[in-house]
N, C-alpha and C positions, 0 to 999 in steps of 0.2 A: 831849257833842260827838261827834261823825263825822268821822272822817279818809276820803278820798278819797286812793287813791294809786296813780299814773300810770306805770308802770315799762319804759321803752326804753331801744333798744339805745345813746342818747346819751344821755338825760338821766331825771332821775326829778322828776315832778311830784307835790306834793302840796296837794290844799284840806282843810282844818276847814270842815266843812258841821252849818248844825244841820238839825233833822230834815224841817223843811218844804224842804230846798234852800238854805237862803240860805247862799253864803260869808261867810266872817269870815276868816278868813285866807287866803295861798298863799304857797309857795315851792318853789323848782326849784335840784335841783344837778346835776352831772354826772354820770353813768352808769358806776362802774368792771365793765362789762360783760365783761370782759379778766381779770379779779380773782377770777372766782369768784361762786359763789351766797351764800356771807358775808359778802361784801365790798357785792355789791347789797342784800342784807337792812338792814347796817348804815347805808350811807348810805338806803337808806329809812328804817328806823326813826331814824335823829337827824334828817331833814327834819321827821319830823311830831313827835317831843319838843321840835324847837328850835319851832316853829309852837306847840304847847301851851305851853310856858314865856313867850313874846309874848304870849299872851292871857291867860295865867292861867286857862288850859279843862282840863276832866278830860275824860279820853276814854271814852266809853262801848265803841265800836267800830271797830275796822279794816275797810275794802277796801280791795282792791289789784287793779287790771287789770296783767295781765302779759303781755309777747310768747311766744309760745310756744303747746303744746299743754297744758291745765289740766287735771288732774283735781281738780271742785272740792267733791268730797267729802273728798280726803286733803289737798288743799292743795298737791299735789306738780306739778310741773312736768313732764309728760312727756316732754316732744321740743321741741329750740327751734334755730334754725338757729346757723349757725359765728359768727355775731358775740356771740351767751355761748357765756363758758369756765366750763365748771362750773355749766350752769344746768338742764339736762334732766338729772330723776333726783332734785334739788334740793327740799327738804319747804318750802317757801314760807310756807305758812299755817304751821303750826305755829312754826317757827324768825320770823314776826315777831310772833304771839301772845308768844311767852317773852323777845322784846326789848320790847314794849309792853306788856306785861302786861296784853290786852284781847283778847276775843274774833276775829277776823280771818276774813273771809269773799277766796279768791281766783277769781277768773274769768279767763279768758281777757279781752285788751284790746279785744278787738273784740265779744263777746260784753257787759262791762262797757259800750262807746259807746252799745249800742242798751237797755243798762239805764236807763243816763242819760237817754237821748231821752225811752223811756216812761215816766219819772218828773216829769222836768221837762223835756222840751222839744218835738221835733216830732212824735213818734209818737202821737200819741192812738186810736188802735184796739188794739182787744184782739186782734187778731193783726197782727202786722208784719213783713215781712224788715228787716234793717239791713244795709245792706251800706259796707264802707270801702275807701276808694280813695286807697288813699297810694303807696307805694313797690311794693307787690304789692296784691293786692283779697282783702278777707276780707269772710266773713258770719256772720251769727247772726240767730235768728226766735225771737220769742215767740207762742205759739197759746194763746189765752184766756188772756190777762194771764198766765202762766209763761214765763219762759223755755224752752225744749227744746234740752236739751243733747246729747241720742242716748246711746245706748251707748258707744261710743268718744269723747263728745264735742265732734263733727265736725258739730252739726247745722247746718244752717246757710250751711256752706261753699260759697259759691255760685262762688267767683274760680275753684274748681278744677273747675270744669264744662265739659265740652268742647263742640266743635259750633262754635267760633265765628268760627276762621280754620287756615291751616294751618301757624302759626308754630309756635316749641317753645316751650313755657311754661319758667320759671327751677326750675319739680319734675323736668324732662325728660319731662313727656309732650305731646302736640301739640292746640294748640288751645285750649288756655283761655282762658278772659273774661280773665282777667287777661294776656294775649296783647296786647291790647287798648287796656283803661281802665285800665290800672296809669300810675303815671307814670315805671314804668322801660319801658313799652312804649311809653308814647306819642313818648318822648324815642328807643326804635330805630325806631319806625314812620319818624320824622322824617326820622334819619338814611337809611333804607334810602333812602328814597324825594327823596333831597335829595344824601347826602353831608356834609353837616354834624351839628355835635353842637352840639346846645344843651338846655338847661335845658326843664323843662315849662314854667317860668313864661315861660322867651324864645320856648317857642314858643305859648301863648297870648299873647303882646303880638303876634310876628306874625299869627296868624287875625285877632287884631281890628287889623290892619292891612292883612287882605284877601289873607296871605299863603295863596294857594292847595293848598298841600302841606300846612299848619298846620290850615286848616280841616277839610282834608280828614283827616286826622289824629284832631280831635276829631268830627268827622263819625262816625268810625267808632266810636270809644270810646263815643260816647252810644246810636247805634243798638247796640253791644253789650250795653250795659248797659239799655237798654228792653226787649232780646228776653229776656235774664236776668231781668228783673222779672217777667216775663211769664210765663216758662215757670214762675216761684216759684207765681204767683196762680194758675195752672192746676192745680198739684199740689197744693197745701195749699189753695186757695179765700181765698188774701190778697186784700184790698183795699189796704191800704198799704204802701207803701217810704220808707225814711228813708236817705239817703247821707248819708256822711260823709266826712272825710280828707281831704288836702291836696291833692288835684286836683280838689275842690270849690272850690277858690278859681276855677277856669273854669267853672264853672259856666253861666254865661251860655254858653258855648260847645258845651257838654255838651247843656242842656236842650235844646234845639230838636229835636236828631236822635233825642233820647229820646221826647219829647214825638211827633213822627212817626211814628214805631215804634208806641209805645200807641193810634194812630188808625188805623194800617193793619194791625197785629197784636195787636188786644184780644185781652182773657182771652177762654175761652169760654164763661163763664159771660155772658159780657157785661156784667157790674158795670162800673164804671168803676175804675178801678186810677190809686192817686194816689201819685206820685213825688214825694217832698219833699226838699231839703236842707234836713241837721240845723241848730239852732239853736244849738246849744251851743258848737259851734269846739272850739276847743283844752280846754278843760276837760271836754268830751263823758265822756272812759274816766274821769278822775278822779272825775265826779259818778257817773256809773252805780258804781262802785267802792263808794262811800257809799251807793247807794241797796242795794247788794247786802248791805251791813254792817248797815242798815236793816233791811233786810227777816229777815236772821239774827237781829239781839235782837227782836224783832218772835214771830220763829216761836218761840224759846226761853221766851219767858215763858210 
């Protein structure tokens, strides 16, 4: 069996996956994020031993997608914003190999979503960007079925690409896509442009109530996000995009302007360039997590 493990700044998700994908189990606890990298390791590893002990499964191997910056050769956590205490610096893989006493493979969580895709969900080309759209926008790209992690590995990072407006991104520098399509940007876009504060989701139920400032809102985030697809397909010669993340639940609202964008600013190669939302949902990091754990007893034998 394969543990799949999901590690944010609120909650830590885990699946038992066997090797073709299929779940057999899951469970979610809360995130002592505040606690230290001990205290995250621990409530990970008894999520997936209380999920083994349920099934009565041996674990062959661990993944784990984790927020932060990966180094996923040492397993170590590089750099990870103020919501962990004690988490950049932190030896991840190794400290939950020796609480599970099973091999452990760690990636980065957004790097792990676009694992997932091309394993079992929407990616099916052998090179892909993935980009997520949750709270802030991250990316990760596989070219001929590998992942590419870069030297610092940062490959990928598509949210921290400037060019897109003259706002300050939450890094402090100006202008990034995540300026945008994030859904802390699209909830200030809102406010600038209104004076009110609502939610992403209160303000896609206004667009699809014709609320003019709301559309216009995701108006912009989707043409953001087509011109960022765009300029990926230009430079590595992608054909596909897979989103993900919780501002995919507007989706409907997003496509159109993206959709737009790719008709009036093709690659220039001229291929046609296919933007998909991922299939997976919420499970996306945990299944790539698995497929990465996969793919380590896989290369070891």
């Amino acid at each position: 069996m394969l543990a799949g493990i999901d590690i944010g700044g609120t909650k830590i998700a885990a699946l038992l996956v066997l090797p073709d994908g299929d779940v057999v189990a899951r469970g979610v606890v809360a995130a002592p994020s505040r606690e230290g990298g001990p205290a995250m390791a621990d409530a990970a590893a008894g999520l997936v031993r209380r999920l083994l002990a349920e099934t009565g499964s041996t674990l062959l191997a661990a993944g784990v997608g984790a927020a932060g910056v990966v180094d996923q050769r040492s397993g170590v956590i590089r750099a990870a914003s103020d919501t962990f205490v004690g988490w950049a610096g932190f030896a991840l893989g190794p400290e939950m190999e020796r609480r599970l006493q099973a091999p452990t493979a760690v990636e980065n969580d957004v790097n792990a979503f676009l694992l997932g895709e091309v394993a079992w969900g929407a990616a099916e080309a052998a090179d892909v960007l993935g980009v997520m759209l949750g709270t802030g926008v991250g990316g990760a790209v596989v070219l001929d079925g590998e992942l590419r992690s870069g030297p610092t590995g940062a490959a990928g990072e598509i949210g921290h690409t400037p060019g897109y407006s003259h706002h300050v991104c939450t890094c402090g520098q100006v202008g990034h896509l995540e300026t945008l399509a994030s859904g802390r940007s699209i909830e200030q876009r809102y406010l600038e442009a209104t004076g009110f504060v609502r939610t992403t989701s209160q303000i896609a139920d206004l667009a699809r109530g014709g609320d003019a400032e709301a559309l216009d809102v995701f108006r912009g985030a989707g043409r953001a996000l087509g011109l960022a697809c765009v300029v990926a397909a230009g430079i590595l010669d992608l054909t596909a995009v897979v989103v993900g993340g919780g501002v995919t639940r507007s989706w409907d609202l997003l496509e159109p302007a993206l959709l737009d964008t790719l008709r009036t600013d093709p690659p220039v190669s001229g291929a046609p360039l296919t933007v998909v939302r991922g299939t997976l949902g919420g499970d996306a990091v945990a299944l790539g997590a698995a497929a990465s754990a996969r793919h380590r007893l896989l290369t070891a034998a």
